[in-house]
N, C-alpha and C positions, 0 to 999 in steps of 0.2 A: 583473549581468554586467559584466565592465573593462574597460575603453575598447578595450584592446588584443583581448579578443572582439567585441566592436561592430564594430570596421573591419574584422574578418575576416569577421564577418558580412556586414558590409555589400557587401563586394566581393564576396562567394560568391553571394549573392544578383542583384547589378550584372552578374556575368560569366555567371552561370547562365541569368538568365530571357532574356539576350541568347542565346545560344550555342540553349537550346531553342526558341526564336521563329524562329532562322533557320534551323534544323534543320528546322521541320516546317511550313516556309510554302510557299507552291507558285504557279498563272500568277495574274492576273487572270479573275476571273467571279464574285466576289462581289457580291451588292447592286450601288453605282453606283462598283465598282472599272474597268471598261472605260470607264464614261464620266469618270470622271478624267482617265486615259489620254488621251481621246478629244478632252478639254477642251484637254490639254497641247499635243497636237499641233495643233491650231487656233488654241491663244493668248488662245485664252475666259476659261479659270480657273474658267467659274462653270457649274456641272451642271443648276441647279434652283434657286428656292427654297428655302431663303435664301441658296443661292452657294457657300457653302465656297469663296471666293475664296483664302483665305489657306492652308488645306492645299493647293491643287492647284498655286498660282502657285511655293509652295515645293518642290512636285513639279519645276515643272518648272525648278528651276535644274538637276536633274542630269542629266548629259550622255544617262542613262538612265531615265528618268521610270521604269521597271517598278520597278526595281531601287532607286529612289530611297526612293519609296514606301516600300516594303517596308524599309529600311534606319528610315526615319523609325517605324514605327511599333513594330520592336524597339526600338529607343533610347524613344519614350516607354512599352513592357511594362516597361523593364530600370528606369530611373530612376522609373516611378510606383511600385513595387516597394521601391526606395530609398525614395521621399519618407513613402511609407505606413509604412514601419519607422521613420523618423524624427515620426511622429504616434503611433506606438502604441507606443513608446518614453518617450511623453511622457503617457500616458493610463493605461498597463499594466502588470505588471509583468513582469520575466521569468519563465517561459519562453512568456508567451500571447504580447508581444510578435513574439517572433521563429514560434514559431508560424504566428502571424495573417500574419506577412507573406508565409510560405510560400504560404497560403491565398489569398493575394490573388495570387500569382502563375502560381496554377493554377487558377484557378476558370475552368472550361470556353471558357466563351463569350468573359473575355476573355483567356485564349488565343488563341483561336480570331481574337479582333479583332486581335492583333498578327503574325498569318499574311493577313492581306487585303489588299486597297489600297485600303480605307476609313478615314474619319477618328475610327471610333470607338475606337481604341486613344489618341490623343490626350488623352481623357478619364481614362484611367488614369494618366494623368501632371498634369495640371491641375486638375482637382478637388481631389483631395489635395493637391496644393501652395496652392492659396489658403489651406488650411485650416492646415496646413503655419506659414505664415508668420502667420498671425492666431496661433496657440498663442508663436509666437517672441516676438510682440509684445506680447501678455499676459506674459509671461517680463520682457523687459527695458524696453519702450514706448519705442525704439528709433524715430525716423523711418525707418529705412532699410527696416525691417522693411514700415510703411505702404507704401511706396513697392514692394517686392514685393509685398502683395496684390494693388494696386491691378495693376499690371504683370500677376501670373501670372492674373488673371481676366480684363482685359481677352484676352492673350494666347489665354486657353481659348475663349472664348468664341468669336475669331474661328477655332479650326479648328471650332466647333461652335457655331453661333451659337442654337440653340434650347437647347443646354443648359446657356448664358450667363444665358438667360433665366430657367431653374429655378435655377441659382446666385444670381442676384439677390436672395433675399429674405435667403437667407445676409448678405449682403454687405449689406444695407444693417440686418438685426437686430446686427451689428458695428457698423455704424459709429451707430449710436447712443446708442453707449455711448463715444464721443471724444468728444473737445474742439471746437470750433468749429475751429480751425486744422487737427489731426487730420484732421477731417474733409473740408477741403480740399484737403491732403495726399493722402488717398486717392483722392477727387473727380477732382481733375485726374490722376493717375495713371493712373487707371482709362480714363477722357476721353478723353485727348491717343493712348492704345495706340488705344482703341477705333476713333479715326478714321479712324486709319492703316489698317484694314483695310476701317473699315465704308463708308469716301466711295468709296475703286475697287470693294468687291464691290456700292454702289448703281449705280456707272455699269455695268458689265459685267452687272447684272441688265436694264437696259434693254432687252438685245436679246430678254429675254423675257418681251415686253411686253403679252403674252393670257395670261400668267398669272401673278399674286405672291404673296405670301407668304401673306398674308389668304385669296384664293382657295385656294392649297393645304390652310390648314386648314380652310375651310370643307368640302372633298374631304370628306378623311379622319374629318373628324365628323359627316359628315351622317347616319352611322348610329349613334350613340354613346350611351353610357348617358345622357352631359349633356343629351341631349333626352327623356329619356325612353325610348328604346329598349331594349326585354329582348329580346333571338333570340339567334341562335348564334354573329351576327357579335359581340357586345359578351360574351359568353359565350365563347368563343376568343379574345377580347383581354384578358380577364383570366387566361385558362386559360395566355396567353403571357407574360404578367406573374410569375404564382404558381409557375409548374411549375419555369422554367430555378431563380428564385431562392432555391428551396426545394430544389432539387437540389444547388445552389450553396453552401448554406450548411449545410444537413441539418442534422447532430443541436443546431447550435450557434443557429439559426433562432429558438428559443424562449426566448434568452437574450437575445437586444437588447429584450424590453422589462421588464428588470429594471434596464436603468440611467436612475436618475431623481437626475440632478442637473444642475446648470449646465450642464457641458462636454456631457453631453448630451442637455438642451435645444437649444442649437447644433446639435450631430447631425442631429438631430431637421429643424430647420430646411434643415437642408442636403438631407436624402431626402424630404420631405412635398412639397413643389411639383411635382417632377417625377416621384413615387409617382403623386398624385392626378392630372396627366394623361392618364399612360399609363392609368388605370384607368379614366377619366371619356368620355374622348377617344379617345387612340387610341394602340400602341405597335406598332411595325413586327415588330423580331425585339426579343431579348434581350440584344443589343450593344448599343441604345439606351441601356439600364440602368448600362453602364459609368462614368458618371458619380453615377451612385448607390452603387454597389458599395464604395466605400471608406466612404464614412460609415454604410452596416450593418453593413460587417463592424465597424470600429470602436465600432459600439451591442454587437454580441454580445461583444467582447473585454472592454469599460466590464462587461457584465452577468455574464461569467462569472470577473472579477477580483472579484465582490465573495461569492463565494465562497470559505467555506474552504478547500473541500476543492481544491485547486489537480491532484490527479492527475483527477481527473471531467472538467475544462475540458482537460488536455492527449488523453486521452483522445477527448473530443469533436472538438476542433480536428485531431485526428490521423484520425479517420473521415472527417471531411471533404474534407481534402486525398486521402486514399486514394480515396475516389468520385469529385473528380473528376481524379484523375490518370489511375482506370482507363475511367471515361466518355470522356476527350478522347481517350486513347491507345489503349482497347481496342473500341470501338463499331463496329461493324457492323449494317446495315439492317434492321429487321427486316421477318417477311412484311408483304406490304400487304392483304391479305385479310382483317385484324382493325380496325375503326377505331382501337383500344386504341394498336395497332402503329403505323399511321399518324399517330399525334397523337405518339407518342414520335420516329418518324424525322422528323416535320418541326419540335417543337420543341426537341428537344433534339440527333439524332442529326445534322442541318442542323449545326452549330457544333460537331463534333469531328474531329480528324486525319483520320477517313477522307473526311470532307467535300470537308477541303481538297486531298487528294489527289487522288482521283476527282471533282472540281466538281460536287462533288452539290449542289443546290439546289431545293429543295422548296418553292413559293414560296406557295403554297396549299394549305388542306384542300380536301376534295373537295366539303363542304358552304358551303365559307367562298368569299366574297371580298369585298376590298374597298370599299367606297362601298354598297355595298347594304344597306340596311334590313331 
């Protein structure tokens, strides 16, 4: 494709997934979007365990905190969007490139995260950008390049500080492959962002001083497969893992693990830490996952570029986006009298336009809940 297509791509994309995010966003009631809100106007900033200080303090510079929200997490749909074309630009060829990055702009759920006032849309812009500027820096070994990872990772991490943590192992199978200086370079980079968020979200967790971070995952794991637990609860948390991402990613699913080389070994790295908690452990909804979502889709792109047959991969890639354009867009309830029904309406039908319209929220199956064994 010529530069002069690229930019117009690029902007189509920039202006498009902006324009459709704020189209089809709607109040506060998702997950801990009222207690954001609720954080702002008290001066707290910090919700829970482990704080999200730095998303909600940025909430509340706007004179609107609803409205602020919601501004912030189009802008990171519209530009994770960008940064993922500019990674699968550098990985693929055209036309999966461009493709892939439609795909990444519609996949249901994060949609669905760039119409809330949660911080999981965040993720769609930050993940792929550390990844983003590590590719730049293998390119030219550029310090400035270092100085962005370190930067766009500490930066993610503080609107999401647990899925800073599954980025880690990323970030640290890079940096050892620098230099001793490199590596300090990145080190303090990473360092100096991180304080800046991590010293006020530890004082502001203070005030929630019966319960921390430690305690909340012990909550959420006390019934989990990592103990040994087989029931319905660790059986529904993988069924909430498998279902959205498989739906997500449909016929092209089967092709991230054909790419077996360097760039995605990295990949690799990037989705395997925070794969294996949500499976072991525990994962809430499938907006969790948003921070995974660009390095699979990028494994299926790596796997379906190393085919010939280049119409089979447009084909696939184009099913996909059609599934979930008509999921997010055309989904309606189904009855609740079938278990079948109710496992579809709360894990997939929970995170599409009719959701956000009518604040549908499904918060449990009727067998499931939480902490229980």
């Amino acid at each position: 494709m010529s530069k002069k297509r690229v930019v117009m791509f690029s902007l189509c994309i920039l202006v498009g997934v902006f324009l459709a995010r704020a189209l089809t966003s709607g109040p506060a009631y998702f997950a801990d979007g009222p207690r954001h809100l609720a954080a702002i106007a008290k001066h707290t900033y910090v919700i829970q365990p482990p704080g999200y200080w730095l998303f909600t303090r940025i909430g509340g510079l706007f004179s609107d905190p609803d409205r602020g929200i919601l501004l912030m997490n189009w802008c990171f749909s519209a530009l994770g969007c960008l940064v993922f074309y500019g990674c699968a630009r550098r990985l693929v060829r055209s036309p999966l490139a461009e493709l892939g990055a439609l795909l990444y702009a519609t996949v249901f759920f994060a949609w669905f995260s760039g119409n809330v006032h949660s911080t999981y849309a965040s993720q769609l812009l930050f993940a792929p950008l550390v990844f983003y500027f590590m590719l730049r820096f293998s390119e030219s070994k550029r310090a400035p390049w270092l100085l962005a990872v370190g930067a766009s990772y500490a930066v993610g991490a503080g609107f999401r500080p647990s899925d800073g943590v599954f980025l880690l192992p990323l970030l640290i199978v890079f940096a050892l492959k620098l230099t001793r200086k490199q590596q300090l370079i990145l080190g303090a980079s990473a360092a100096a962002l991180c304080s800046a968020w991590l010293i006020p979200n530890e004082l502001a967790l203070h005030r929630y001083a019966q319960i921390n971070t430690a305690g909340q995952l012990g909550e959420v794991a006390s019934g989990a497969i990592l103990f040994g637990k087989i029931n319905l609860y660790t059986i529904n948390n993988a069924l909430r893992f498998f279902l959205p991402l498989g739906v997500a990613l449909g016929p092209i699913a089967y092709f991230m693990f054909h790419a077996r080389d360097a760039v995605s070994l990295r990949l690799w790295t990037w989705v395997l830490p925070g794969t294996v908690f949500f499976l072991l452990v525990y994962i809430s909804d499938p907006t969790y996952m948003n921070h995974l979502l660009g390095g699979y889709l990028l494994l299926c792109l790596r796997g379906l570029d190393r085919r010939p047959n280049c119409r089979l991969a447009v084909i696939a890639l184009s099913c996909s986006i059609m599934i979930n354009v008509l999921l997010y867009m055309e989904f309606r309830p189904l009855p609740a009298y079938n278990n079948v029904y109710v496992v579809l309406n709360k894990e997939l039908g929970n995170y599409t336009r009719y959701a956000v319209s009518h604040q549908m929220e499904i918060k449990h199956l009727p067998w499931f809940r939480p902490g229980k064994s």
